[in-house]
C-alpha positions as CSV (number, residue, x, y, z in Angstrom):
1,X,19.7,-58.5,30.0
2,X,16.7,-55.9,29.4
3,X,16.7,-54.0,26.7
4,X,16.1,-50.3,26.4
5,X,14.5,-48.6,23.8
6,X,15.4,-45.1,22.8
7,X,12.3,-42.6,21.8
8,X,11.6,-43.4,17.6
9,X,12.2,-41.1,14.9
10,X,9.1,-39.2,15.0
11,X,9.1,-38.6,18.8
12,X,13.1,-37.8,19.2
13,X,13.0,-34.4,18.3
14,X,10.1,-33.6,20.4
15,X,11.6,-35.2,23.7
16,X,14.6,-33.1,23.3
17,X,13.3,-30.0,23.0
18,X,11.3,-30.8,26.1
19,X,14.2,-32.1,28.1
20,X,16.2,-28.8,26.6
21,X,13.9,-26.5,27.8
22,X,13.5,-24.6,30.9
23,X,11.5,-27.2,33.6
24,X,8.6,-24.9,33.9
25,X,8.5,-24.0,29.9
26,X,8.4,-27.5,29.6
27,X,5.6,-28.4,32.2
28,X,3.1,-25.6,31.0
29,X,4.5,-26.7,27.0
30,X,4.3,-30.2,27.6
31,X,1.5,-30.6,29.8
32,X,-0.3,-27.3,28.7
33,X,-0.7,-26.3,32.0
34,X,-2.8,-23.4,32.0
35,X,-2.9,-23.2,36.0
36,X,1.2,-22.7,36.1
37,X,1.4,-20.6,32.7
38,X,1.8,-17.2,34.6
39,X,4.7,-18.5,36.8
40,X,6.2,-17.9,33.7
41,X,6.7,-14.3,34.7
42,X,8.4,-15.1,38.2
43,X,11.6,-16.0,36.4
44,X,14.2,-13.7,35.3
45,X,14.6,-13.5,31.9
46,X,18.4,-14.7,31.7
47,X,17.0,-17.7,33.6
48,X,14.9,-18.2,30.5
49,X,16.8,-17.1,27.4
50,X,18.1,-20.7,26.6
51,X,15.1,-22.3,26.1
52,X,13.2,-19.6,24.0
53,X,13.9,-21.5,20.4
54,X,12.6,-24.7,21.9
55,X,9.7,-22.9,23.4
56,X,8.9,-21.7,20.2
57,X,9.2,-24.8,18.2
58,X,6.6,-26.1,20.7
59,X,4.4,-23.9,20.9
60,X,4.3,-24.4,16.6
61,X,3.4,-28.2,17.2
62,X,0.7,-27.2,19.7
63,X,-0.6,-24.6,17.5
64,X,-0.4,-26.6,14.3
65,X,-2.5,-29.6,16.0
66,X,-5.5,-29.9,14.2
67,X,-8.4,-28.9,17.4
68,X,-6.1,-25.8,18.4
69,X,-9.2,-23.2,16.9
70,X,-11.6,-25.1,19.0
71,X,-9.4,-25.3,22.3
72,X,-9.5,-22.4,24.3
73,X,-7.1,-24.0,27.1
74,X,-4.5,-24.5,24.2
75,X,-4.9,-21.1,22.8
76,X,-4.4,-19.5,26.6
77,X,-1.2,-21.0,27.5
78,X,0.1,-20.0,23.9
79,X,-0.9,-16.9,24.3
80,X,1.0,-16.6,27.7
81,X,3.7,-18.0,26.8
82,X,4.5,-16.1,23.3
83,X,3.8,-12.7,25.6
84,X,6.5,-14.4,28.2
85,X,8.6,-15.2,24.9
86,X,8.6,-12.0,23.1
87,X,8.9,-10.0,26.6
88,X,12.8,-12.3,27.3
89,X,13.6,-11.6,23.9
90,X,13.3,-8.0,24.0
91,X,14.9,-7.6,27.9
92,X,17.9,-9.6,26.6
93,X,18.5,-8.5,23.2
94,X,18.9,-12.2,21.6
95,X,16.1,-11.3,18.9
96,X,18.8,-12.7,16.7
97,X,19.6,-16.0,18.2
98,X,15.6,-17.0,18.3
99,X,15.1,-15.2,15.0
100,X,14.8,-18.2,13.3
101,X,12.0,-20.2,15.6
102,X,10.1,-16.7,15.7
103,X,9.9,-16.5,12.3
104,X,9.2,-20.0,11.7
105,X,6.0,-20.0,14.2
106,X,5.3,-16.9,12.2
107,X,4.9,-18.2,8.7
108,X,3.1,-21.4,10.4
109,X,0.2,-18.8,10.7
110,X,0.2,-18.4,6.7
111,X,-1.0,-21.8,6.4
112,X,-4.3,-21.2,8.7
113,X,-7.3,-18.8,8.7
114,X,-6.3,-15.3,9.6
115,X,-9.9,-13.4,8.4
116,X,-11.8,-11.6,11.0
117,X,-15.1,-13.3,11.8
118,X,-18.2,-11.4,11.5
119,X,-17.6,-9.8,15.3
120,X,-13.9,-8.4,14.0
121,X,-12.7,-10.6,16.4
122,X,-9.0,-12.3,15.4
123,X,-8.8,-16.1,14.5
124,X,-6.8,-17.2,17.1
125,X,-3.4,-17.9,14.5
126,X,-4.0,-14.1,13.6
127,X,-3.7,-13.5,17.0
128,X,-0.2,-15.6,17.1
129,X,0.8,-13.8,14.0
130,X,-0.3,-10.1,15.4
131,X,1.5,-11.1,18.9
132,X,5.3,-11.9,17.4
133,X,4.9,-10.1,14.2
134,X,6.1,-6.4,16.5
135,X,8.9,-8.5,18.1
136,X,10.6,-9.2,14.9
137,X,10.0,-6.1,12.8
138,X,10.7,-3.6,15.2
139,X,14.6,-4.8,14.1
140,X,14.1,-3.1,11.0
141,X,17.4,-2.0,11.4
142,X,19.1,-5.7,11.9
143,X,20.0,-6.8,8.3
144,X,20.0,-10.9,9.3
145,X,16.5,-10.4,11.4
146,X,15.2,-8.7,8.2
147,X,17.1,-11.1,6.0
148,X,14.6,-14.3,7.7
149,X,11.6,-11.8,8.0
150,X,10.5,-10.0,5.0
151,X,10.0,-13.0,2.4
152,X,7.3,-14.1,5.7
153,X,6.1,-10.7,6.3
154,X,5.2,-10.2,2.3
155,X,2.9,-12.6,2.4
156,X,0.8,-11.1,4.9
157,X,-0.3,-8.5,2.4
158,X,-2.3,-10.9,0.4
159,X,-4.4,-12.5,3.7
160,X,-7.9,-11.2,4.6
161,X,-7.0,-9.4,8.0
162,X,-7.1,-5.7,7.3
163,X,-5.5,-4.8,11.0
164,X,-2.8,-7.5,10.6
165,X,-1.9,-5.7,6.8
166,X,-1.9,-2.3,8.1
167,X,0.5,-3.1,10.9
168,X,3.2,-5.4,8.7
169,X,2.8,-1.9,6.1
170,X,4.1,0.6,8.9
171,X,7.0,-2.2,9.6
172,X,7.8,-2.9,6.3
173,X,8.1,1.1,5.8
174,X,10.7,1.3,8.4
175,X,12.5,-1.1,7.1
176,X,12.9,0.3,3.7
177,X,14.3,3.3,5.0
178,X,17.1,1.0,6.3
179,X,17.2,-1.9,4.1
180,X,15.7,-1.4,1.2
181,X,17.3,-4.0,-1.0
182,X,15.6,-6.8,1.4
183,X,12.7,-4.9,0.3
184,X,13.5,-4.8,-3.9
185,X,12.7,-8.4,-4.5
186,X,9.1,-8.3,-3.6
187,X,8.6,-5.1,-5.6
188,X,5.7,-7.0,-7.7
189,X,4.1,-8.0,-4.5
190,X,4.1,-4.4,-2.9
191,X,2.8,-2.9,-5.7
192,X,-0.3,-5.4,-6.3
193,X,-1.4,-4.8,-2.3
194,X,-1.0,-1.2,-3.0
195,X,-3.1,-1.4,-6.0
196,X,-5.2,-3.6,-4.3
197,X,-6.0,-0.2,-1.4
198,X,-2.6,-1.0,0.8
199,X,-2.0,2.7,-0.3
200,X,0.2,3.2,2.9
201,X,3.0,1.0,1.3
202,X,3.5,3.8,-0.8
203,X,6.1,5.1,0.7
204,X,8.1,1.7,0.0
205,X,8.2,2.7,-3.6
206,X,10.5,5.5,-3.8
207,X,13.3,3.6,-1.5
208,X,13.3,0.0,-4.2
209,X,12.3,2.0,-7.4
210,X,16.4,2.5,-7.9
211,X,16.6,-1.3,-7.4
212,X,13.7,-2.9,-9.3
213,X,12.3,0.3,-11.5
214,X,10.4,-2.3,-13.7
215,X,7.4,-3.2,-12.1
216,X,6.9,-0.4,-10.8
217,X,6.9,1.6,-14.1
218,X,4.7,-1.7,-15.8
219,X,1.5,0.0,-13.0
220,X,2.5,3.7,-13.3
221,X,-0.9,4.8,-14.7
222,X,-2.7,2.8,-12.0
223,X,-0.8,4.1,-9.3
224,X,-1.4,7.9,-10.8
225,X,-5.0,7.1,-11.2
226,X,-5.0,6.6,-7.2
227,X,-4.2,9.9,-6.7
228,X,-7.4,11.8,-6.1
229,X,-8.1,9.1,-3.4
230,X,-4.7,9.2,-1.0
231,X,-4.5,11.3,1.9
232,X,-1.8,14.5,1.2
233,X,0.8,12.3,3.0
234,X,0.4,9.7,0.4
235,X,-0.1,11.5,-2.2
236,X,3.6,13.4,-1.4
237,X,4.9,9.9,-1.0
238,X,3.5,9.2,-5.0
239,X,5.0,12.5,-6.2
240,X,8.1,11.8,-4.6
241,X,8.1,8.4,-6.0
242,X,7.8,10.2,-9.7
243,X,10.7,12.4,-8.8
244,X,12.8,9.5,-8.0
245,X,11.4,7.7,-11.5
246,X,11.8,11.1,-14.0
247,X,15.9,11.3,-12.5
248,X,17.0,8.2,-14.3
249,X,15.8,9.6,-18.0
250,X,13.4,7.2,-19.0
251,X,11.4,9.0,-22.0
252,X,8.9,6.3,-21.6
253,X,8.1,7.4,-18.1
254,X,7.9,11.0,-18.6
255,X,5.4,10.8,-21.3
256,X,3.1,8.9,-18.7
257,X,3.7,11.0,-16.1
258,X,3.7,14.8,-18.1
259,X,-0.3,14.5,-18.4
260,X,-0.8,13.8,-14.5
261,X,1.5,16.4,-13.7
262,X,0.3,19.3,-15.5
263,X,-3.2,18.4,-14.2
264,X,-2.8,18.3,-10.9
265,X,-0.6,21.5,-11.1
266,X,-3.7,23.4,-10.0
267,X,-3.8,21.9,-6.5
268,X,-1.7,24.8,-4.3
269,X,-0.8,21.8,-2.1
270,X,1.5,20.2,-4.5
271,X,2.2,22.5,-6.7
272,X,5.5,23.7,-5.7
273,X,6.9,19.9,-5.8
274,X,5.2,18.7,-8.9
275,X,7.1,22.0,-11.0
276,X,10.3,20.3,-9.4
277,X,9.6,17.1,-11.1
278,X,8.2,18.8,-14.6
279,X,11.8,21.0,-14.2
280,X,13.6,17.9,-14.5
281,X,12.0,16.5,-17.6
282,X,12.6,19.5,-19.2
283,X,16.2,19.2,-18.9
284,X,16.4,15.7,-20.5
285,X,12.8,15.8,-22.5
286,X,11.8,18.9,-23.6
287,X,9.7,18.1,-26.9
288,X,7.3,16.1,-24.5
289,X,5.8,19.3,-22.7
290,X,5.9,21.4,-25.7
291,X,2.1,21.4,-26.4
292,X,1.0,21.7,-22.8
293,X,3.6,25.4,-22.5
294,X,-0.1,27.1,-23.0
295,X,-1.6,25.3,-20.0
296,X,1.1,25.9,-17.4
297,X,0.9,29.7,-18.8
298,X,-2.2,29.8,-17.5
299,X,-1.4,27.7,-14.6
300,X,1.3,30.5,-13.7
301,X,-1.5,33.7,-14.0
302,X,-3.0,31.8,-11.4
303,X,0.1,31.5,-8.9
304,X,2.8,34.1,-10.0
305,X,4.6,32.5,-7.2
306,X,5.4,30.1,-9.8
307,X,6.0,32.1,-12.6
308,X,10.0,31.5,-11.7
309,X,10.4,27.6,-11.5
310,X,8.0,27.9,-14.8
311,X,10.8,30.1,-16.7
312,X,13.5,27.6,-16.1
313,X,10.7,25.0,-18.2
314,X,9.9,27.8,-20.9
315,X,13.7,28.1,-21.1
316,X,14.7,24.3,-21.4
317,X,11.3,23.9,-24.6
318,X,13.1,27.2,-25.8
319,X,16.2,25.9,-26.5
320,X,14.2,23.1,-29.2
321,X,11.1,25.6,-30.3
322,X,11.8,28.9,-29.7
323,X,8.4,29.7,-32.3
324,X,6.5,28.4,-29.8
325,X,7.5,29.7,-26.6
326,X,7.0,33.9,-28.2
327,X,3.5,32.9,-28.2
């Protein structure tokens, strides 16, 4: 009687992903068969859609081997086939069925070299990262896509590839419009890469400051203190972030933020909006702008326009010094 022997422990999964998989994923997978890689393209995405996961789980062990920087055939039929990948995903809308492989072969990137070499050129697991990282956070607005994604895409902030951390900010901005709670738990981490001159994560802050005010408020003064070097669209995102922070009544937080304010008051630009925020720390903290009522006097012979938000402030310090404000 022969025997037969079954494929051991180490090899099992392996085989059945390959015998899973689509025959020509698993020829140009298998084989890496650079020469049959764009056939890829000839099938209709339905004809693919099964196999995607599997095809993504490979292309991990292929990318993971240890000679994969040094092997340009490796690195070509990767590249074809996360491009064929990405493409079936979007034409048939299962982003959420392969989220989990996608997201897996994304964080596998984390664990190589993603910095630029001297010719700005992309390490070639940058390039896997840069490839899938639009596929999965362009569903910003699917909550269990986000759910696997945003613990992964946080820790691209910290990596040395510029282009890779300006592209996960834009995406992560989008999805804090939508799901900003995902967003809450890595408040720490958003605000060290934004202090760190990932100022275009500022307009994160507003959307998790209701959910996770505290480390935000522990770096107000260093986020101020970037102010005179955002662009104005920035720079509106970190005054609307102190609007959001003055509304919940922390006394703490408008005594940091009264000083900034009242200086930058003088900037036309702004002006209009930062009155706003000083209106509504007048209503719950009037003491705190007693002693700067002679500056925003002056501040208002410069712009009468403003002369009527500033009343409503003269009014609220009234109300606790009336001495001062005759003068």
């Amino acid at each position: 009687m022969t025997e037969t022997y079954g494929p051991g422990p180490a090899e099992s999964p392996l085989i059945i992903r390959l015998l899973i998989m689509h025959q020509l994923f698993r020829l140009v997978l298998g084989q890496k068969d650079l020469s049959r890689a764009g056939d890829l393209f000839s099938l209709d995405d339905s004809e693919i859609e099964d196999s995607l996961t599997e095809a993504l789980e490979q292309i991990k062990i292929i990318s993971s081997s240890s000679d994969y920087q040094t092997n340009n055939n490796d690195q070509a039929v990767v590249e074809i086939c996360i491009t064929r990948i990405t493409t079936a995903i979007r034409e048939t809308e299962s982003i959420e069925k392969h989220a989990k492989a996608l997201v897996g072969l994304w964080d596998s990137c984390l664990e190589h070299n993603l910095r630029p070499s001297g010719k700005d050129e992309d390490t070639p697991h940058a390039k896997i990262a840069s490839d899938i990282m639009s596929c999965i956070l362009q569903n910003y607005n699917r909550p269990p896509v986000m759910a696997l994604a945003i613990p992964i895409a946080v820790k691209f902030l910290h990596r040395s590839n510029k282009e890779l951390c300006r592209n996960m900010s834009n995406y992560l901005s989008l999805a804090a419009i939508t799901k900003a709670d995902l967003l809450a738990d890595h408040t720490d981490v958003i605000v060290k890469s934004i202090l760190q001159g990932n100022t275009m994560l500022l307009r994160v802050l507003p959307a998790v400051y209701e959910k996770q005010p505290q480390p935000i408020n522990r770096h107000l003064t260093e986020l101020l203190a970037l102010m005179s070097q955002l662009e104005q669209p920035e720079q509106y995102h970190l005054l609307r972030l102190l609007h959001v922070a003055v509304k919940r009544k922390q006394p703490e937080v408008a005594q940091k933020c009264i000083p900034f304010l009242i200086g930058h008051l003088k900037d036309s630009t702004h002006n209009d909006v930062i009155l706003n925020i000083l209106t509504e720390i007048a209503g719950y903290e009037p003491v705190a702008l007693n002693s700067f009522l002679p500056m925003l006097k002056e501040i208002g012979e410069r712009f009468p326009y403003l002369i009527g938000q500033m009343a409503r402030i003269y009014g609220a310090v009234g109300h606790v010094d009336e001495e001062k404000t005759k003068h």
